[in-house]
C-alpha positions as CSV (number, residue, x, y, z in Angstrom):
1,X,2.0,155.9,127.4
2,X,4.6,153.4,128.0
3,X,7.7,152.4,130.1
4,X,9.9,149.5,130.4
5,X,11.7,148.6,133.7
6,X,14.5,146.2,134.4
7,X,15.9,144.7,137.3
8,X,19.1,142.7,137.7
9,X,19.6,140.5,140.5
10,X,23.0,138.9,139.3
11,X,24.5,140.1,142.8
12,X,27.8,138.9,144.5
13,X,28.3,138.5,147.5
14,X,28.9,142.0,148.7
15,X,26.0,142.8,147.0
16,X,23.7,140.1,148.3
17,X,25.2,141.4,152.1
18,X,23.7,144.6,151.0
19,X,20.5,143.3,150.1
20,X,20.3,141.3,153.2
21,X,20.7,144.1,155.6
22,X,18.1,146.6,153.2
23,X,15.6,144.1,153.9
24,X,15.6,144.2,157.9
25,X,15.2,148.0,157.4
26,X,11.1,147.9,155.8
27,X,8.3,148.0,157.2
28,X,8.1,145.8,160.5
29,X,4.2,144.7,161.2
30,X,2.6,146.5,164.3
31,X,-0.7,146.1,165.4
32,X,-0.7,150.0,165.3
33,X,-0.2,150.4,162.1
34,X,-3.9,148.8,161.1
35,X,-5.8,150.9,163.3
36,X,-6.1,153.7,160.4
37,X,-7.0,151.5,157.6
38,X,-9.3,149.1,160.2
39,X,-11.2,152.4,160.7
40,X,-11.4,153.6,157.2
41,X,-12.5,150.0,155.9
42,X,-15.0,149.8,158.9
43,X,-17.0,152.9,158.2
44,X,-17.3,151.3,153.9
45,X,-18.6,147.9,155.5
46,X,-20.6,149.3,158.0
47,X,-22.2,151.5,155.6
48,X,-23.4,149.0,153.6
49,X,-26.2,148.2,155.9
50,X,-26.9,151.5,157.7
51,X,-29.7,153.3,156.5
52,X,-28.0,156.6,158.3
53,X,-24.8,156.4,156.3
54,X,-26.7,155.4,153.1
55,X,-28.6,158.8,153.8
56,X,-25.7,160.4,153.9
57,X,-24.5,158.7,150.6
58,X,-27.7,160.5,149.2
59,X,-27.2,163.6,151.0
60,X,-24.0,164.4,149.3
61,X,-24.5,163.2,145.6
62,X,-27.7,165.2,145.7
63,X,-26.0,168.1,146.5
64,X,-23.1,167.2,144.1
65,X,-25.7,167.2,141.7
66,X,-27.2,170.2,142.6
67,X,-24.2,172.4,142.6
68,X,-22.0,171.0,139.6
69,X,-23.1,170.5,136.1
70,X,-19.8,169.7,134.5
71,X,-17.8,166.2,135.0
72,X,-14.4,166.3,135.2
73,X,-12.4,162.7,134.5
74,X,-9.2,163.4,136.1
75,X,-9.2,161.0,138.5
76,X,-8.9,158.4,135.2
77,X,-5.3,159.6,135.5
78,X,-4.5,161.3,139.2
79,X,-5.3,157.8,140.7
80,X,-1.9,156.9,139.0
81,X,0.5,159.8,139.9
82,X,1.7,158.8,143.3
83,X,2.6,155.2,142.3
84,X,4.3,156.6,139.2
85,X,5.9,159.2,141.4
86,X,8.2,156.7,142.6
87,X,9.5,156.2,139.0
88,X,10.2,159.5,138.8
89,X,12.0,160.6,141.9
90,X,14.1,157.6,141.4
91,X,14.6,159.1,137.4
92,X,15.7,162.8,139.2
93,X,18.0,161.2,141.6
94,X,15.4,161.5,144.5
95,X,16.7,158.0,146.3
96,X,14.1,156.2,148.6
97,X,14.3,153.7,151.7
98,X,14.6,151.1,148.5
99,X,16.2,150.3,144.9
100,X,14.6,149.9,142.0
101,X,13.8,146.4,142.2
102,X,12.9,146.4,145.6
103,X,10.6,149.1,145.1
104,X,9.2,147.5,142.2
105,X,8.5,143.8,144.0
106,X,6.6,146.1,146.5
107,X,4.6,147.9,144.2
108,X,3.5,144.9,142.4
109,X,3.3,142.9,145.9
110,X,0.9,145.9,147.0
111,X,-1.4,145.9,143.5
112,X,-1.9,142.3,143.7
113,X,-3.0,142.0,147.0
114,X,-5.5,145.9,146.8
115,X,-6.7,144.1,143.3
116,X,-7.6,140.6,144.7
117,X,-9.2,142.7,147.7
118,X,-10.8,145.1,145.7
119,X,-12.3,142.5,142.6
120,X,-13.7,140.3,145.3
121,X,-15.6,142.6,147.2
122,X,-17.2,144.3,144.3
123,X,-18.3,141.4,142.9
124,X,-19.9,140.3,145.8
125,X,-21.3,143.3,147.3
126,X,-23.2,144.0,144.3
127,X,-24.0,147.8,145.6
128,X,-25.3,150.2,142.5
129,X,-23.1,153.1,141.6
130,X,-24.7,156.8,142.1
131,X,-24.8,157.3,138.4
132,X,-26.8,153.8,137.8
133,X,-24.3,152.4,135.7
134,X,-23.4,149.4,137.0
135,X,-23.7,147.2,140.2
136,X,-19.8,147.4,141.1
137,X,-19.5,150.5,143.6
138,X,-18.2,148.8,146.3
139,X,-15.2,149.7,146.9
140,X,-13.7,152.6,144.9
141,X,-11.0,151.3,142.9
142,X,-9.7,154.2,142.0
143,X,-9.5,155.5,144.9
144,X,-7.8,152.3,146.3
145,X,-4.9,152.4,143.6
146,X,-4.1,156.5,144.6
147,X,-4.4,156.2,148.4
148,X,-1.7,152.4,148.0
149,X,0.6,154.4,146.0
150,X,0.0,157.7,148.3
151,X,1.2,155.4,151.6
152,X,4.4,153.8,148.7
153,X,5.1,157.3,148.6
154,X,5.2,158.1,152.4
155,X,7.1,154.9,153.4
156,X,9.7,155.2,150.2
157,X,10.6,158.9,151.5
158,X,9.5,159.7,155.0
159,X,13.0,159.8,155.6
160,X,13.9,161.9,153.1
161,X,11.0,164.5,153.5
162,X,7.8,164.0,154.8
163,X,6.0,166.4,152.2
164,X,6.2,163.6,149.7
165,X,4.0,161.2,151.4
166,X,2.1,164.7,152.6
167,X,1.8,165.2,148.8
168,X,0.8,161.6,147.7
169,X,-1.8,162.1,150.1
170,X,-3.5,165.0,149.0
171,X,-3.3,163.7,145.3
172,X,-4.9,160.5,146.8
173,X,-7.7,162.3,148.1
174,X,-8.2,164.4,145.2
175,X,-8.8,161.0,143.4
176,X,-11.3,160.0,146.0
177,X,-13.0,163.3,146.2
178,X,-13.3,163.3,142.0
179,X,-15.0,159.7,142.3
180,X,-18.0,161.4,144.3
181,X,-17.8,164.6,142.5
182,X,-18.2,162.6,139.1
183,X,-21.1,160.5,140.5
184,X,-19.4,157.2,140.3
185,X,-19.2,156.2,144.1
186,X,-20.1,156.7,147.1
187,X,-19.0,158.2,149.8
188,X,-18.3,154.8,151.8
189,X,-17.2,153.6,148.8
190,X,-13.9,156.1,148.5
191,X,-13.3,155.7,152.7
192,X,-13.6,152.0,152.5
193,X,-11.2,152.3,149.0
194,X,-8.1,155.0,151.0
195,X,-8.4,152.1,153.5
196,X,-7.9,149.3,151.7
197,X,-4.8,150.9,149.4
198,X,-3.2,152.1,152.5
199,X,-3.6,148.3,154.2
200,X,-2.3,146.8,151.2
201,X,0.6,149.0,150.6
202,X,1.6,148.4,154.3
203,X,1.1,144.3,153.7
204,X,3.5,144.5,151.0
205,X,6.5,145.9,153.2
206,X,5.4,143.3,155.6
207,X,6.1,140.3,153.1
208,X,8.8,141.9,151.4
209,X,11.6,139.9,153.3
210,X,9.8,136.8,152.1
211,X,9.0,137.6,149.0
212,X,12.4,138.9,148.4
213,X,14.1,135.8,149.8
214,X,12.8,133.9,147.6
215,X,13.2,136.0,144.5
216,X,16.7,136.0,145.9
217,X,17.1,132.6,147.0
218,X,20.9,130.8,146.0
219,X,19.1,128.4,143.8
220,X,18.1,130.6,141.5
221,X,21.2,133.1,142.1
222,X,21.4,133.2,138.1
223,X,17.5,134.4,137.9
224,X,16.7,137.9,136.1
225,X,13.4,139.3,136.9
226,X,11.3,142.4,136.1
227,X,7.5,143.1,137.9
228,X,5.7,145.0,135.4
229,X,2.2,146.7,136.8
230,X,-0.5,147.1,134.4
231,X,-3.6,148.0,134.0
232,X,-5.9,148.1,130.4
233,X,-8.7,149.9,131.3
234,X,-10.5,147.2,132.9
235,X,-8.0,145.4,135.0
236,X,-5.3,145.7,137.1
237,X,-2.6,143.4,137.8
238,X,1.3,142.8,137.4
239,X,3.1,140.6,135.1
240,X,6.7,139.1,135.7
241,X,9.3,137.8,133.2
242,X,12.2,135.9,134.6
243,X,14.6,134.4,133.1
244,X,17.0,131.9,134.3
């Protein structure tokens, strides 16, 4: 599957005024606002030294294993859905707190920051997934990815309804849940993973005056680009094209 998204930023100056005053209307940073994902992130970390939350790691995959047989991979593809979502209310006329573009700078604002956060700590954590596969539990990824776009979701169109950040959510922790389910983390792993998503979806609206300012900045008035988020199966990361 495929999809191409453009974003002009050849404003005037009526437009630029509009632009300005969107801006001041995202997400202001409140010490508040990281108590959840704090709490959720804590309980990962913690767990990766207590021997009681490691038993009850083992407690659940053994009865995971017990009780289900069958695997089912759907997380490979719910983990996308709320993040996509936004795409699509946009494509039905749903609008959000943001445009397009704006939406689109967050989105790849908040997957480069979850992936940085994400890469680094499983590489050096080095915890062993359930399943023995690999030595890269630590956090869930997938989980991180559904549980950033699930809190996109709720700040895009809390306004408009709260049942679509209500709805994100519960995709979001479908994701997480299927991770276990499908013996490929933890249970640390998918708390400490819904923490770090939400954290990073809420650090993009923090930096999206800055970032936007200078995206937007007179010198480079002329400037088209596009944020493209990607991810090939092994990866995940944003590209940009811009041309002047």
């Amino acid at each position: 599957m495929s999809f191409v998204l453009q974003a002009q930023t050849n404003y005037d100056e009526k437009k630029t005024d509009t632009l300005e005053i969107k801006t001041k209307e995202q997400l202001h940073f409140n010490k508040k606002q990281l108590i959840i994902p704090t709490v959720l992130i804590g309980y990962g970390v913690v767990g990766l030294g207590s021997d009681f939350l490691k038993s009850v790691n083992s407690e659940i995959k053994e009865e995971v294993n017990e009780n289900f047989d069958k695997k089912f991979t759907i997380d490979d593809f719910t983990l996308y859905a709320p993040a996509a979502s936004l795409y699509a209310l946009e494509a039905f006329g749903v609008k959000g707190k943001n445009n397009l573009r704006d939406k689109t700078i967050i989105l790849a604002t908040a997957t480069l920051i979850m992936g940085i956060t994400v890469g680094t700590l499983k590489t050096t954590t080095n915890v062993e997934r359930p399943d023995g596969s690999s030595f890269d539990s630590f956090p869930s990824g997938h989980t991180a990815i559904a549980f950033m776009g699930a809190e996109l979701m709720y700040q895009e169109y809390k306004e408009v309804s709260p049942w679509y950040g209500v709805a994100g959510y519960a995709v979001a922790a479908g994701t997480g849940a299927f991770r276990m389910y499908n013996d490929r983390h933890w249970l640390t792993d998918v708390i400490a993973g819904a923490g770090i998503g939400i954290l990073s979806a809420k650090a993009a609206y923090w930096l999206h005056p800055a970032v936007n300012k200078l995206l937007s900045s007179k010198k480079h008035k002329n400037r088209k680009s596009v944020f493209v988020p990607y991810y090939d199966g092994k990866q995940l990361g944003f590209g940009m094209v811009s041309s002047f």
